[in-house]
N, C-alpha and C positions, 0 to 999 in steps of 0.2 A: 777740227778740234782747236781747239786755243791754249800755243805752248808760250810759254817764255813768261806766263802773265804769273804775277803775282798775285790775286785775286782778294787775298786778305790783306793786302799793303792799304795803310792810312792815306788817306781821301789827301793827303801833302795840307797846307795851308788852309783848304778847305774844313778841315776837321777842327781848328779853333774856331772858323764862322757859323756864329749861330744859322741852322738850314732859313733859308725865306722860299719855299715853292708859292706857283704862282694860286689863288683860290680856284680857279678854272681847274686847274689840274689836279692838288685836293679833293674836290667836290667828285671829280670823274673817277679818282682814286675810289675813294667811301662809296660811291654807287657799283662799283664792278665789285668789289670784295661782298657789299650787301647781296649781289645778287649771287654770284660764284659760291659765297662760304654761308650768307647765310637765306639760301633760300627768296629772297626780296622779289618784286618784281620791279624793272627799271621802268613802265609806266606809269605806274602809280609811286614810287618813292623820289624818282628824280624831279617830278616836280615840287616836291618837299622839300629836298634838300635843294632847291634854286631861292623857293621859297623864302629860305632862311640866311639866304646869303647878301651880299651888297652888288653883284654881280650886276652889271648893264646888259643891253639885250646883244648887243654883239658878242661879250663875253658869254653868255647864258647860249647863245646856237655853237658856239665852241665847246662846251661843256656837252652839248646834245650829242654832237657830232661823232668828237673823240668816245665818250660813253657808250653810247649806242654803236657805232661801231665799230670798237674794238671787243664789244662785246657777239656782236656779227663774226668778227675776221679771227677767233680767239683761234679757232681749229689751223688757219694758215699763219698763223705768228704764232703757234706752238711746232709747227717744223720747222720753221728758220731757228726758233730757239736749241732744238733737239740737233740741228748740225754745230750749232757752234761750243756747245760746251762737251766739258770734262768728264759727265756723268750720268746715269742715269736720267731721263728727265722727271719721273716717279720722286726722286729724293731730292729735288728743286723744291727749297719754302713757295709756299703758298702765295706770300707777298712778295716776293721776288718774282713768280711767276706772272701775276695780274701787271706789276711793275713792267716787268720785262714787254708785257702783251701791250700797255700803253705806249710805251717810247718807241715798238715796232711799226702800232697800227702810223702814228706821225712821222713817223720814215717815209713809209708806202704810200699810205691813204690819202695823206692832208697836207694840206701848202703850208707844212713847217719847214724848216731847213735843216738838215742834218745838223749842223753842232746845233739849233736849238733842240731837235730832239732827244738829241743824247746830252745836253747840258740840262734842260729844265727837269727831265724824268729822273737823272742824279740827285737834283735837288731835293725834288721830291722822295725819293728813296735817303736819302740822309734826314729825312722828317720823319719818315713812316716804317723805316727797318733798318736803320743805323749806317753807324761809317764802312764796314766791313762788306756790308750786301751792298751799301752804293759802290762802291769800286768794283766788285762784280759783276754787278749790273752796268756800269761803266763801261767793262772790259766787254763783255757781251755786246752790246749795244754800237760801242767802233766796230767792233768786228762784220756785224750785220751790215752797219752803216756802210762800209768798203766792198760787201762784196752784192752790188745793186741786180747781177744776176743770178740770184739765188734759183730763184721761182722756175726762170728761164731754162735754169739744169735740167729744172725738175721738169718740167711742160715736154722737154726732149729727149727723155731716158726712158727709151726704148723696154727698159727692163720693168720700170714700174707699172702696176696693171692700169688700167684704163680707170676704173671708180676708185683706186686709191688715188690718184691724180685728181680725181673730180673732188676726191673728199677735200684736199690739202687746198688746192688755187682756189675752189669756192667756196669753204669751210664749212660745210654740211658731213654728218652721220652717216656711212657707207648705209643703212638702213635706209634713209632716207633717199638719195640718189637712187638708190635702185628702185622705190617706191614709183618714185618718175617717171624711172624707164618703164615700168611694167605697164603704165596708161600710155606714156607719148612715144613709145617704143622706137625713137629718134635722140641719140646723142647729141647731136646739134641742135632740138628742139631743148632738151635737157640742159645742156649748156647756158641757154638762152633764161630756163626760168631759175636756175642757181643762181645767173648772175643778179636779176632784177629781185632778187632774193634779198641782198645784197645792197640794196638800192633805195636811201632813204625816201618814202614819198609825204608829200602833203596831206592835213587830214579833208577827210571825203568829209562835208555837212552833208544835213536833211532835215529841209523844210518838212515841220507835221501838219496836213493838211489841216486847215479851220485856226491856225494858229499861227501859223508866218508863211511866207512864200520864195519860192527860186528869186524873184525881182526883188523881193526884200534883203537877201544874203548877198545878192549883187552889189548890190550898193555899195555897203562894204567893201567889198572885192573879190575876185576869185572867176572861174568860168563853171559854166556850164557841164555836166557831169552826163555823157551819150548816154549810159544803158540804166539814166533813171531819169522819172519826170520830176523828180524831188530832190535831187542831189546837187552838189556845187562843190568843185575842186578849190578849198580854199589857199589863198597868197597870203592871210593873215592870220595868228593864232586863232583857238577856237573863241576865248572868250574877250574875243576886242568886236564878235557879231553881236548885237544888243539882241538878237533872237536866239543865239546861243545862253548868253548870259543870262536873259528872262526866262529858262526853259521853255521857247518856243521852236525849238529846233534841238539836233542835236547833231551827233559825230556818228558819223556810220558808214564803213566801208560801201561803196558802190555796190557793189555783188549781193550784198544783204540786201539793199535795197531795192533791187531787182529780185532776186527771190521773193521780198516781202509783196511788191506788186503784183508776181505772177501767181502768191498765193490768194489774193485780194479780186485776181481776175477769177477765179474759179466760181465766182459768185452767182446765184441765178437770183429771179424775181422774187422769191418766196423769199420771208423774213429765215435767218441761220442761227445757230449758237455756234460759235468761233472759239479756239482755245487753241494756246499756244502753252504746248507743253511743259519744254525746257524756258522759257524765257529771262532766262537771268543773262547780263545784265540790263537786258531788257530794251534795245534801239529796235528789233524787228516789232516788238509788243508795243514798243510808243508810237511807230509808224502807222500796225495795223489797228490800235486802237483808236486815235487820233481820224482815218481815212474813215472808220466805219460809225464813227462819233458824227460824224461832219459829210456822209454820202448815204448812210445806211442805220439811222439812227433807230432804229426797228430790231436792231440786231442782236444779241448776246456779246459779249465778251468775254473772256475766263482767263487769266496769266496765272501759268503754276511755274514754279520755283521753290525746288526742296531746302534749297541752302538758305540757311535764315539771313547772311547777310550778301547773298545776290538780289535775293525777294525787296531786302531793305532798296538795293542799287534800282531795283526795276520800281518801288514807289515813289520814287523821285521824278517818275516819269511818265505815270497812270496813274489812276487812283488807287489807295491802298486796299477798297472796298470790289477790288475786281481781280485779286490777287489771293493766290491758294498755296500754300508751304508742303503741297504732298509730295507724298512717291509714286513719282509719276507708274512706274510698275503696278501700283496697287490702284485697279482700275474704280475697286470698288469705294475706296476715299471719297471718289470726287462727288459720286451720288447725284448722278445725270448722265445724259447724254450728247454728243454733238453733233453738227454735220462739216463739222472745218475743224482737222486737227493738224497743225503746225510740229513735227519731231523735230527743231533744231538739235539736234543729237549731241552729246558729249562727245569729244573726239579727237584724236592725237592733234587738229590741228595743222598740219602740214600744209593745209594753203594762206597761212593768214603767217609766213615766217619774215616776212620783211618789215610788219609791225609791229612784233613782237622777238627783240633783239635777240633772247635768252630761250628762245619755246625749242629751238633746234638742240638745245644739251637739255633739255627736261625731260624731253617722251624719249620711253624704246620700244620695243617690241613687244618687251614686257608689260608695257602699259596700254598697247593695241589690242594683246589677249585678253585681259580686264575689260574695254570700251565696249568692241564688237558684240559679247556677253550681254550687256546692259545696253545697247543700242534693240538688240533685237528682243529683248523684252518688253521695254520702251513699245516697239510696234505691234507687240502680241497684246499689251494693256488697251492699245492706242484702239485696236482693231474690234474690240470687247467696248467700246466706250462710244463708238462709231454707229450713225444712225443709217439705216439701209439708204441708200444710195449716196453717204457720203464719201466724204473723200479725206486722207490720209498723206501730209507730203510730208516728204522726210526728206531732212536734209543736214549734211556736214560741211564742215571749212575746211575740208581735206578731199583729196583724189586718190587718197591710199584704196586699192581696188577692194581690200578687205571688209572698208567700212561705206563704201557706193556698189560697188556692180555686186560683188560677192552676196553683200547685204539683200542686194532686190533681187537676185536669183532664189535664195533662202526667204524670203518673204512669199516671192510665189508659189514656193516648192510647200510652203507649211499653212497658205493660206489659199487654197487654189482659184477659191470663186473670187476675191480680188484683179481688178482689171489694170492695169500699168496705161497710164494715160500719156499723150504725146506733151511733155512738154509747150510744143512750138502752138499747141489748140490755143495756148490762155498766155503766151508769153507776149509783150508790148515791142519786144525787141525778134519777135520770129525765130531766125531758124541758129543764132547767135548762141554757140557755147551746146546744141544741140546733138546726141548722139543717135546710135540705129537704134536701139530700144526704145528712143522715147526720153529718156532723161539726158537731163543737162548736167556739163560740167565747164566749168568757164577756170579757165587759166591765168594765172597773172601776167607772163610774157604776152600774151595775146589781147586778152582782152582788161589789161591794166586794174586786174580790181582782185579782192580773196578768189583763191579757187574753190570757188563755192559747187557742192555738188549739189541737185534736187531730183527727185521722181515723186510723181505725184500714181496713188492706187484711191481705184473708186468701188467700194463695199458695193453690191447688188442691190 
């Protein structure tokens, strides 16, 4: 606790100078409160609000940096907060809280120096919540600054339980940790993918076959991406690749894009009708349209997307004349048939949490009893829509057992003549992310890309 402070005492000589924070830090400000208070997501609005600023590119990766992950680290820079003050942490303002989270994450995380961190984040708090909360903020902020083994207490107290420990040093949802354990049933495996959780990475491109290529994205710069014949770890934004820019390529995690080939292998001699269910935002539908455009030009295509403005995100990227706005539940909308049906599923998400800053304080459990519901009606429309000997893959950006193993247990259980296919028969990478059943599940500590799950079932 913090005694002797005066918390409401005037900023001294500070409080006649008008605040100047720096634009870097402003900008990172307005993006954590967008997303914390009002719902925002920090992928799509931070690069607006860069957009709109005078910011240089070294200023503009400090803005990322700080943003992004203190929006990662908010769950372990709210218990350094919660040991050092006076009260409650529930009756902490809201901006004092985001403030407080900013001037922690550059204590810890980033090659600021203590008095700048605790000098520019006052600044800023004298700009954005007055003289009174900057001294507090202030007071806080030394405090933390002094005592550098906080964490350390905490990693060695015996008393605390093991997942509240994992929640705090790697800021993840006690639901979520345990999620983990329940697949990699190893703490020290668990440990491993919280931290790369954690871990800002580069974006994954993908060359669309008939339209640009790996050697073409090279140029540019970046390497070569193992578990796709289409992808490239790029070193430079997305839009300084002129095949990005041209829409001849796009952005797309690695693991998708292996899914998308291994659904692409399933292919036999005979001309197919293909459809991809969920396809919004639509990088698996541009891949497998684009491969079947330019190898199997005999073929069908169908992209459905119920949400009118993910449908919009996916014509950006196929044609808009191959694109269906149903429910996908309602099998009899679509008014056909297929032999290739793609479920990328709605889904808590829990393996795609390192691209997505803010997705670990969005989902609960609450919102897993909602998905699982509509996942597995998704497969019973899917199933009804399905041409006798085709084939059905489903797959999530999660490892939660609820919505992979659980799921194919209850698929076979309601749908019995359905056969559960080996993954490794059709996959380019073998036996890579492979489980006993047959399905795959690919890990981000291991195999560096979303923990994408798949099982493919083949209708009689």
């Amino acid at each position: 606790m913090l005694l002797g402070h005066n918390l409401n005492k005037p900023a001294g000589r500070d409080s006649f100078r008008k605040p100047n924070p720096s634009q870097s830090r402003l900008i990172a400000f307005d993006l954590i409160t967008q997303v914390n208070r009002g719902g925002a997501y920090a992928n799509l609005r931070l690069p607006e609000l860069l957009s709109q600023s005078s910011l240089d590119q070294r200023d503009r990766g400090f803005v990322t940096e700080l943003s992004y992950g203190t929006l990662r680290m908010q769950g372990r820079h709210d218990y350094a907060i919660s040991q050092k003050i006076d009260r409650p942490f529930s009756q902490l303002d809201e901006n004092v809280v985001d403030l407080l989270r900013l001037g922690i994450h550059q204590l810890f995380e980033m090659r600021v120096s203590d008095h700048a961190a605790v000098s520019e984040t006052v600044e800023l708090a004298r700009k954005v919540a007055g003289e009174s909360k900057a001294s507090f903020i202030n007071a806080i902020l030394r405090a933390i600054s002094s005592d550098p083994e906080i964490y350390v207490r905490l990693e060695e107290d015996s008393h605390i339980d093991l997942i509240d420990k994992l929640c705090i040093i790697y800021s993840h949802p006690a639901w979520i940790v345990s999620a983990y354990h329940d697949q990699l049933k190893d703490w020290e495996e668990v440990r491993k993918l919280l931290a790369i959780n954690n871990q800002p990475v580069a974006p994954n491109l993908v060359a669309w076959p008939g339209k640009s290529t790996v050697e073409e994205l090279l140029e540019t710069g970046g390497e070569r991406l193992p578990l796709s014949n289409f992808g490239v770890l790029s070193d430079h934004l997305p839009n300084e690749y002129p095949a990005i820019k041209d829409k001849r390529a796009g952005v797309q995690d690695v693991g998708s894009q292996l899914l998308s080939e291994i659904f692409l292998a399933t292919a036999t001699e005979k001309d197919l009708a293909w459809l991809d269910m969920c396809s919004g935002p639509g990088g698996k539908a541009a891949l497998i349209f684009n491969y079947l455009n330019t190898h199997r030009p005999n073929d069908s295509f169908t992209a459905n997307e119920p949400s009118s403005h993910r449908a919009d995100l996916v014509a950006r990227v196929i044609p808009r004349d191959k694109i269906l706005t149903n429910d996908g539940r309602d099998f009899q909308s679509f008014g056909k048939s297929f032999d290739r049906i793609l479920i990328d599923a709605p889904c808590s998400g829990l393996g795609a949490l390192r691209r997505r800053p803010e997705a670990r304080w969005r989902k609960s459990l609450t919102d897993l009893k909602e998905l699982v519901p509509l996942q597995r009606d998704l497969i019973d429309s899917a199933y009804k829509m399905l041409n006798p000997g085709g084939l059905i893959a489903y797959a999530t950006c999660s490892p939660h057992l609820a919505e992979t193993t659980a799921q194919v247990l209850d698929t076979k259980h309601r749908h019995k003549d359905l056969e559960l296919l080996p993954i490794s028969d059709f996959s380019p990478q073998g036996e890579i992310g492979m489980k006993v059943d047959g399905t795959m599940q690919l890990w981000t500590h291991l195999q560096e890309c979303d923990s994408m799950f798949l099982a493919i079932f083949r209708k009689p």
